[in-house]
Every structure is written in C-alpha cells, then in structure tokens.
C-alpha positions as semicolon CSV with decimal commas, in nm:
position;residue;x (nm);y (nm);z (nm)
1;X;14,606;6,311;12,179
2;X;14,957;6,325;11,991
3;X;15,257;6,180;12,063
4;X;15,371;6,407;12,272
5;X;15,059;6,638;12,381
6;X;14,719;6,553;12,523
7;X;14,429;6,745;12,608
8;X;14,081;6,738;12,756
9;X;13,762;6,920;12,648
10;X;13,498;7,007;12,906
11;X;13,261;7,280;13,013
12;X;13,280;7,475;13,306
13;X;13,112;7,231;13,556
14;X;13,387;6,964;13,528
15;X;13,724;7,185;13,508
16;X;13,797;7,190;13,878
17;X;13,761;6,758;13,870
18;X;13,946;6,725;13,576
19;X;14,239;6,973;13,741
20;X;14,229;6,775;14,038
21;X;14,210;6,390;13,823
22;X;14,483;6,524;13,547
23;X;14,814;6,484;13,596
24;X;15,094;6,721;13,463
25;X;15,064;6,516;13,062
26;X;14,719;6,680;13,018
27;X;14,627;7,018;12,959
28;X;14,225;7,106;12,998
29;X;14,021;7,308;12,792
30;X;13,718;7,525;12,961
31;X;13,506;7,484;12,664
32;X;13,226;7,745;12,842
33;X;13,441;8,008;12,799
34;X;13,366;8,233;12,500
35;X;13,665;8,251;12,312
36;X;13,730;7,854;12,420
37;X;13,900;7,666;12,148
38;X;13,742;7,340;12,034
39;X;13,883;7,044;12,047
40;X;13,832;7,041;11,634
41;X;14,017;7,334;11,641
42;X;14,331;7,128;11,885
43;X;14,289;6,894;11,623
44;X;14,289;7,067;11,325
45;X;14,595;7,307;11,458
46;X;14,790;7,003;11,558
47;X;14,741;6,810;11,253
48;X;14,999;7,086;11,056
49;X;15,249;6,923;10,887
50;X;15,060;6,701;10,688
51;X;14,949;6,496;10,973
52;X;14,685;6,271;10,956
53;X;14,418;6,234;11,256
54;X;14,268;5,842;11,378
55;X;13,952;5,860;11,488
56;X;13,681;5,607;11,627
57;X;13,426;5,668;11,297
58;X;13,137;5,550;11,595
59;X;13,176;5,812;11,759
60;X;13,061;6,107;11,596
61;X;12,824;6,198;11,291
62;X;12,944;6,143;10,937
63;X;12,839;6,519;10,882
64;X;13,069;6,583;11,188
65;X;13,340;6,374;11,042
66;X;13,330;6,574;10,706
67;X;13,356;6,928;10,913
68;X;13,663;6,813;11,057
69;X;13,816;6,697;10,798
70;X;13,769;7,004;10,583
71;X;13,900;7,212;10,920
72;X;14,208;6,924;10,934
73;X;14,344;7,056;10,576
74;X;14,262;7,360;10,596
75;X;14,512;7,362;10,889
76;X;14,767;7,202;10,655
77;X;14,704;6,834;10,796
78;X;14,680;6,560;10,554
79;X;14,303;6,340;10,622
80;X;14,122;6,203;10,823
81;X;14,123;5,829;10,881
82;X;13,858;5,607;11,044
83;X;13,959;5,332;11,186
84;X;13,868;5,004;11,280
85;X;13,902;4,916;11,651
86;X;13,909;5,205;11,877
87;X;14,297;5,261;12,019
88;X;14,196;5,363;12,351
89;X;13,966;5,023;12,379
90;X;14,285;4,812;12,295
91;X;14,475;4,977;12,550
92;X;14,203;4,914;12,805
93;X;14,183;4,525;12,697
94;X;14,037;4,257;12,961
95;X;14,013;4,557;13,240
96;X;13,745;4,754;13,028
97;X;13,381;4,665;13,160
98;X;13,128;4,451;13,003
99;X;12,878;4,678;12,777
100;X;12,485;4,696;13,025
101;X;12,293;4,392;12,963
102;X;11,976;4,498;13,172
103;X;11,668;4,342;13,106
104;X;11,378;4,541;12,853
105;X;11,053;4,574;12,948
106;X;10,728;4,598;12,701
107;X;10,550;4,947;12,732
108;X;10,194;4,871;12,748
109;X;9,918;5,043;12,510
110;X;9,787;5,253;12,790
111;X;10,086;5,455;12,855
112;X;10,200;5,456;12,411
113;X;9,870;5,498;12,309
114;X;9,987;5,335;11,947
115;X;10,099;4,981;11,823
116;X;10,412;4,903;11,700
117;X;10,239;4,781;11,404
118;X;10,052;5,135;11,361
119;X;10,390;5,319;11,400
120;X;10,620;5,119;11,123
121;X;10,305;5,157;10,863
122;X;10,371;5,546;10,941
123;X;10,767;5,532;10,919
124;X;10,724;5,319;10,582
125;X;10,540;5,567;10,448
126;X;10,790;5,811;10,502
127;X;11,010;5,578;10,325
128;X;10,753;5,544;10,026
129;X;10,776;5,907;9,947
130;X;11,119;5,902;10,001
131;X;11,215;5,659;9,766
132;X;11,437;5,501;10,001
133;X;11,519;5,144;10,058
134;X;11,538;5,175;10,392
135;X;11,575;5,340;10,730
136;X;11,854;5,252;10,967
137;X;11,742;5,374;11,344
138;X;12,028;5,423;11,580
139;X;11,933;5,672;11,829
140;X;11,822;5,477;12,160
141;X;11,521;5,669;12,254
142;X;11,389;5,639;11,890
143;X;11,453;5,231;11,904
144;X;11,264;5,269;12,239
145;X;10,983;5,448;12,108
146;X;10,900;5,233;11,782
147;X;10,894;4,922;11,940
148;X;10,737;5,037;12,256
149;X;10,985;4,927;12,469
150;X;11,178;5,060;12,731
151;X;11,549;4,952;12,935
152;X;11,775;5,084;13,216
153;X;12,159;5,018;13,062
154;X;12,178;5,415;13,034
155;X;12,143;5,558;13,423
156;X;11,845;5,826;13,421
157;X;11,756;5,716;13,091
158;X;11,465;5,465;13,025
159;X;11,663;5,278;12,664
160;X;11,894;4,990;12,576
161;X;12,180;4,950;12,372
162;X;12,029;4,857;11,980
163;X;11,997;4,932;11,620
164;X;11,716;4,898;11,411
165;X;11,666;4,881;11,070
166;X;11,319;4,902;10,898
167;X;11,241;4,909;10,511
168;X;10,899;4,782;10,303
169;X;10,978;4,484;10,408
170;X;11,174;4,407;10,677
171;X;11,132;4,541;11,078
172;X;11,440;4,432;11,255
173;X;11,578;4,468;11,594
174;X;11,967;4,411;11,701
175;X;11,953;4,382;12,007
176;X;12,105;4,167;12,304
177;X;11,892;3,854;12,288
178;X;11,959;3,805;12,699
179;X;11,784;4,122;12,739
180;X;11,457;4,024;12,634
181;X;11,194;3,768;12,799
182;X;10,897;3,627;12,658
183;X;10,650;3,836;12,662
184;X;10,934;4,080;12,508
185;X;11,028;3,868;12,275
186;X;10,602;3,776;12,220
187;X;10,493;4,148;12,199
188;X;10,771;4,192;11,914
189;X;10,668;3,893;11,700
190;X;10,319;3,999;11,709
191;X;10,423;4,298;11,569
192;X;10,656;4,121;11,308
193;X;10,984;4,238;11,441
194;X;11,252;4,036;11,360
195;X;11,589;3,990;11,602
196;X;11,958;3,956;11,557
197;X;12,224;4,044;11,749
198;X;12,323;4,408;11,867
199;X;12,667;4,307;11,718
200;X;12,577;4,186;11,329
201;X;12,404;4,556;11,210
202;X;12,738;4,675;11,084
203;X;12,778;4,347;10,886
204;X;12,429;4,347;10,768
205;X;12,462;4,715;10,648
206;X;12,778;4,624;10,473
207;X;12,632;4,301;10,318
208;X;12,307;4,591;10,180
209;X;12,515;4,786;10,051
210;X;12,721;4,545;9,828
211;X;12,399;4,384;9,712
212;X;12,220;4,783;9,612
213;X;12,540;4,796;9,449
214;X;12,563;4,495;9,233
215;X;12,166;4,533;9,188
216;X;12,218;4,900;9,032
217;X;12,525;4,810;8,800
218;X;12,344;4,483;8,660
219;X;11,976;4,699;8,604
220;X;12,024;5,046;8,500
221;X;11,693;5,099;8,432
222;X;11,527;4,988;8,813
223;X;11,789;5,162;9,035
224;X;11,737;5,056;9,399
225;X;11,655;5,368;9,638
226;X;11,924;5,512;9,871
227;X;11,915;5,436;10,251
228;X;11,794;5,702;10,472
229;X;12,002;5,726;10,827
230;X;11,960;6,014;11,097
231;X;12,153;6,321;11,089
232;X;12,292;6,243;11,386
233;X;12,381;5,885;11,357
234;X;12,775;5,749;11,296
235;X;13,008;5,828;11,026
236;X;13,097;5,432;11,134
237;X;12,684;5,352;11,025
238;X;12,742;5,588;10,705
239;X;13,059;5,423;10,554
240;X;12,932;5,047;10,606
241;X;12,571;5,115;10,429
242;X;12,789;5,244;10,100
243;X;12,902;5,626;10,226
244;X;12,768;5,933;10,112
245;X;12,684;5,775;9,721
246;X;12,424;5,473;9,903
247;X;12,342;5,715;10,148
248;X;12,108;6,041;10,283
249;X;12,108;6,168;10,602
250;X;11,758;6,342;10,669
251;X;11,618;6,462;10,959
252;X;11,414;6,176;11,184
253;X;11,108;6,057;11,049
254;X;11,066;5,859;11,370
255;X;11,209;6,182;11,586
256;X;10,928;6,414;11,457
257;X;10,674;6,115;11,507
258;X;10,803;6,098;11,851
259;X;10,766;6,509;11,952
260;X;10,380;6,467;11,834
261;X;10,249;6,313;12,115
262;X;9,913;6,117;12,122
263;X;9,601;6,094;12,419
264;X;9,789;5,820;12,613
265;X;10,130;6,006;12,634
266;X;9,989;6,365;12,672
267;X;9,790;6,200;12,989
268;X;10,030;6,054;13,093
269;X;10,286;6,348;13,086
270;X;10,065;6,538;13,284
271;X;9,984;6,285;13,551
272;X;10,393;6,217;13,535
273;X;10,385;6,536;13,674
274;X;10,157;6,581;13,884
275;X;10,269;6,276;14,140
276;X;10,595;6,449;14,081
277;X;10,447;6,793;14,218
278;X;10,293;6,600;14,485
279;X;10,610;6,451;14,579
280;X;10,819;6,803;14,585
281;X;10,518;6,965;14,820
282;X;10,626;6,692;15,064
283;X;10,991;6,753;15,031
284;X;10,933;7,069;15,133
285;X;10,735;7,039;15,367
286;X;10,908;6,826;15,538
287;X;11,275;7,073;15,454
288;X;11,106;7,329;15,636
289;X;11,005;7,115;15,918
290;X;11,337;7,009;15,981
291;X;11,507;7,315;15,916
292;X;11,229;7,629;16,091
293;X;11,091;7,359;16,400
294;X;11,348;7,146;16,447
295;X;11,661;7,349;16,403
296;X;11,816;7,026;16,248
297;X;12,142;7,063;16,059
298;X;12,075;6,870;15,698
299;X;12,341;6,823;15,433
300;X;12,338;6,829;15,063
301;X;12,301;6,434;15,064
302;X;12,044;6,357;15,312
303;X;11,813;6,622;15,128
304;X;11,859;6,449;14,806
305;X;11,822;6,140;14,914
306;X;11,458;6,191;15,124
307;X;11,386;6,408;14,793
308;X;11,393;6,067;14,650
309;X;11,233;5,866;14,896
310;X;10,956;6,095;14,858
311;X;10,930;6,053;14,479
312;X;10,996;5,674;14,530
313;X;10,701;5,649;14,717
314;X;10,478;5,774;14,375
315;X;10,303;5,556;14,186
316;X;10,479;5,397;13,844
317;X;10,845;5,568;13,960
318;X;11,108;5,439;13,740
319;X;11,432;5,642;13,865
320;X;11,571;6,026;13,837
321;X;11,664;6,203;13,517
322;X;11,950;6,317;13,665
323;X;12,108;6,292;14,029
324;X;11,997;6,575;14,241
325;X;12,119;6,890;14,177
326;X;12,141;7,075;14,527
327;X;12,328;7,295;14,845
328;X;12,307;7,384;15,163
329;X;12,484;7,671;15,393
330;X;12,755;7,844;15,293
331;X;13,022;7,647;15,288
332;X;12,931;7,271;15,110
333;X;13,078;7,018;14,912
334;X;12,882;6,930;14,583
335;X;12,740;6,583;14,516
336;X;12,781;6,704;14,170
337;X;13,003;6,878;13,970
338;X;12,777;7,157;13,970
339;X;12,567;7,337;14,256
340;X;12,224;7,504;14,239
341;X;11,943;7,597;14,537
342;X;11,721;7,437;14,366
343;X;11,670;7,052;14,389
344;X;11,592;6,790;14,024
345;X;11,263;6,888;13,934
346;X;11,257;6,701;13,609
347;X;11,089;6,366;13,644
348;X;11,132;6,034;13,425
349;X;10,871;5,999;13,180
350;X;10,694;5,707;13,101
C-alpha cells in the first residue's frame, strides 16, 4: 500500500472473492498466472524515487527481507525499514480479536514414540557440532513436536502459538501460561522445560544478544558461539538476537528430526489412515445410496458435512486438515474458494 495505490496478491482460487470484497481503491493481482507480477516486484517498482518501504519485520524471513531490499534499490527506492508495531494493527486497535488461547494437550509416548528428554539431547548435539550457543525454535509444528505437545489455536492444524529456545543449558518454552494444565505443565518439568511468557522471547533474545556481545569484546580469546535460527523464521527474531553478525540461519535441525519418523509415528500414520479409508468407504457408500436408490438431490454441504460425521465417528479424530473440498451437478456454489469432484482425503495426523 502507498499513499495513493493499494493492491492485493492472491492466486487464482481467491480472485473472484477478492473482486467481489474489493472496492474500486484496490487493484488485485492473479499471482497463478505465469507472467504475474509479485507483490516484491509492486513494491520494488513503487518504491522509485528514493522511497523507502515499512514493513512488519515478523512477518517474513530475514533472508526474505534482504531479497527485497536488494530488489527495492535496484528499482531506485531508498531501504527498507522494519518497524516496530505493525501499522495495520494500530489502525485495527480495540476491534482487532484476541490472539487463540486454546488449551494444549500432552502427546503421550505411544503415539511420539520418543521423550522430550531424548529429543533435546539430539538437538544439543546438533548444537555441539555447530558451535552454536543456541537454537531459537519458532515454527509451530517444530515447538509441537519437541515437547510432545499438541493445540488447536490454528483451525486444521494440531499447534499453539510459542517460541522456544534451547541451548546446553537451557530448554525453554514461551508460551501462554493459561494454555497449559497440570499435567501439561507436569510432563514439561519432568522433562526440564522451563516457561515464560509467549510475549518476553523478543526481550530475552535482545537481552542474549547484548550479553554475547559484551562477553566477546571483554574475552577475545573464548568467543561465545553464534545463535542458530531456522531459515524460515522472522527477520523480527533475526535483528533482536544481534542480526546477521550474532546470527546463522541453517536449515532445521529439529525439521529433519521431525521427517525421520520412529515405530510409534510410522504406526500410527498408517493406522491414521486406515480408519480414515474406512471412513471414506462409508461415505461412499452411503453417496451412492442416496444418489443411484434413492434418487435424493444432495448438495455440496450436506455431503461434506456426513463426510465428516463419518470420519467423526473414527477412533482418536481430532478435526479436518482442511474444510472439504467438493461439487455437485452442474451448476453449484462452492463452500470454498475452489471446487474439485473429489472430497478431503487428507486426514489429521496424530
């Protein structure tokens, strides 16, 4: 957005809403098209005249950020600046909804098949050949999956809103404290996990990086290791743990860990889906029962929604991945932004 333009970047399943929710101010990009611009590209183009672009620094990867800023003067636009408080939040004020506080649950040893005690010795080895000081995890399914936990503030997703930050040391968890109940909070301390609030990791990254800082001008000789953050994680993260000279970003130690998967989770994988199977050869039996014998007239809803009851019905069902993807007849309006014969046949995972 610039003062006097604004635009909006989407692929192809969401152009007709957004033409039909925009009003004349906007102007919407197709971004499935092949010759699409980007909206770095927008940027870049209307940052000309030695410009300079805000941006929310949380909101995209500090590689990202550095991309964009090269494309930003290439273009003839001045920098890039991050700032503090997101501009559209301030606009939104007291009306903007309160971030998902949904409770966490503890996933047991049968379904992870290895302790939270066993999985930080593996990630601080990592570390130990890495010479780093420590690791800051901030993708949700990797907090999820280290502590053996599992939420519900992200619809179709089983993760909560945290950070985590784990060294030689130190295991610790920011986190909503109202989220948690005993046996959370039990199962955690067991496994030496420390908590502080979801809110305080960008403080206690700053307050790191000022002490490796002070630590490595005062001994020259016993220079403290650099902190290791995702590739994908914030250019927000990057710039309070000291920017790129306290910091590497490295590919997941805790993502590759995660895409090996033990006993418990291969077994339970395939049982996943298997009930799901199960569940489908009911749906359609049932579709065909009420579409060949009883000449019954079904719409896109109902059949997603006994699609559902069906799966409901299987043992240890969390929720969808995704709402329902389906049609029916010729003529149909979609539940979704995007229409396919063929009903959600991806299952939650435990």
């Amino acid at each position: 957005m610039t003062p006097d333009k604004a635009a909006l970047f989407t692929d192809g399943r969401y152009t007709i809403q957004a033409k039909n929710q925009l009003d004349t101010n906007w102007t919407a990009f197709n971004t499935s098209n092949i010759d699409a611009k980007s909206w770095q590209d927008w940027t870049a183009e209307s940052a000309e005249g030695q410009k300079t672009v805000a941006i929310d620094p949380s909101l995209l990867s500090a590689s990202a950020a550095k991309k964009l800023e090269e494309k930003i003067k290439r273009k003839g636009g001045k920098a890039l600046l991050p700032l503090s408080e997101n501009l559209i939040d301030l606009v939104w004020g007291e009306q903007r909804p309160p971030r998902p506080a949904l409770p966490v649950s503890v996933q047991g040893m049968d379904l992870a098949g290895k302790s939270v005690t066993d999985k930080l010795q593996d990630l601080r080895k990592e570390l130990e050949k890495k010479q780093a000081s420590g690791f800051v995890v901030s993708m949700l399914d990797e907090v999820a999956w280290l502590f053996n936990l599992r939420g519900n503030d992200i619809p179709f997703n089983p993760v909560f809103f945290s950070y985590a930050f784990i060294s030689a040391e130190d295991a610790i968890l920011y986190v909503d404290d109202s989220k948690l109940d005993d046996t959370c909070k039990s199962h955690l301390a067991a496994n030496g996990v420390q908590l502080k609030p979801y809110e305080s990791i960008f403080q206690d990254a700053e307050q790191r990086a000022t002490a490796t800082i002070a630590h490595n001008e005062k001994s020259a000789a016993e220079q403290t290791g650099r902190f290791l953050i995702s590739n994908r994680a914030s250019w927000a993260l990057q710039r309070a743990l000291g920017g790129e000279k306290l910091v590497e970003e490295t590919r997941s130690p805790i993502g590759d860990a995660k895409a090996i998967k033990n006993k418990a989770e291969l077994k339970g994988m395939r049982d996943c889906h298997i009930r799901d199977g199960a569940a489908l050869i009911k749906y359609f039996a049932w579709l065909e029962d009420q579409l060949v014998a009883k000449k019954a007239t079904l719409d896109e809803a109902q059949a997603a929604d006994k699609l559902e009851e069906f799966r409901r019905a299987q043992d240890h069902y969390r929720e969808l991945s995704f709402p329902t993807i389906s049609s029916t007849g010729e003529k149909y309006v979609p539940r979704s932004n995007i229409s396919c014969a063929f009903p959600n046949m991806c299952p939650v995972l435990l």
